[in-house]
N, C-alpha and C positions, 0 to 999 in steps of 0.2 A: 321506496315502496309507494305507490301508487296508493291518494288516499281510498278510489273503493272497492282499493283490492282488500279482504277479509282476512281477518288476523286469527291465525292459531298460538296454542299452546301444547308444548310440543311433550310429550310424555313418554319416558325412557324406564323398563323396569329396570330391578334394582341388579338382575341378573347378568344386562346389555349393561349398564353403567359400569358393574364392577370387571367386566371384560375390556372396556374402554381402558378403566382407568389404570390395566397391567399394561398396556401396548407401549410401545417403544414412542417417545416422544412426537417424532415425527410421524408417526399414524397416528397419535394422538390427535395433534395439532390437524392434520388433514382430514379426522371423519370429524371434528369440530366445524372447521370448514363447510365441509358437508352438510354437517342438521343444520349450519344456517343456511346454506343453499335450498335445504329443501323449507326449512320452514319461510323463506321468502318467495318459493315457486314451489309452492308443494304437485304440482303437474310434472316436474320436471324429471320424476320416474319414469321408468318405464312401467306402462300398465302389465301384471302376468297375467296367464290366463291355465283356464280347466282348474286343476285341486287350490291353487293359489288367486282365484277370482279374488275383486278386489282389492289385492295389496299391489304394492308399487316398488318398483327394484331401484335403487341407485347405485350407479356405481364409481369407485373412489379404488386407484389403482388394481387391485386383485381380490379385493374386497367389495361385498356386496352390504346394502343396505336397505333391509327389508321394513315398510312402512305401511299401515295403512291410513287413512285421512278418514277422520269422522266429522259430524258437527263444527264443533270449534277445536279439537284436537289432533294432532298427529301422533300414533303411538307408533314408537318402534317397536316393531316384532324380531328381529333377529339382527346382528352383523357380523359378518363371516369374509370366510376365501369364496370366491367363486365355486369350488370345486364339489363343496359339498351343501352351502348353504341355503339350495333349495328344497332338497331333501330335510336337511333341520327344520327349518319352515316350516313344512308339511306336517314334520311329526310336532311341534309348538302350535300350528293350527288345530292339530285332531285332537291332541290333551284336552286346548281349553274347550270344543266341542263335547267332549264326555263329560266335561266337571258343569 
């Protein structure tokens, strides 16, 4: 890493953790891969856009990897299948907008 490229810390709720940590080994081992992908190039999503402004998609086989970048943090918001996982998103976006 490049020294003045800026350093995050990466924040995973305890929700996204413990779905991690049921996965079969090797999706284990590969969205590990992944948060460190992104937390060395966190650009390296894909920007969404319209009800998902600002977050960032990554994607790791059939799975997506929903993030957004603050200040000094990256929080994961979501990770899923492709199939449904933007629609999750949405409704984990709109929750914490009412609370």
């Amino acid at each position: 890493m490049p020294e003045n490229q800026k350093k995050y810390s990466l924040l995973v709720p305890d929700e996204v953790a413990e779905l991690v940590r049921r996965l079969h080994p090797q999706l284990k081992a590969g969205i590990k891969a992944a948060l460190k992908n992104i937390l060395d190039d966190p650009a390296c999503g894909k920007a969404l856009k319209e009800e998902l402004d600002g977050l960032r998609s990554y994607r790791f086989k059939r799975f997506r990897i929903i993030y957004k970048i603050a200040a000094e943090n990256i929080t994961i918001v979501a990770i899923g299948p492709r199939r449904y996982i933007y629609e999750e998103t949405f409704l984990i976006i709109s929750r914490e907008n009412q609370e």
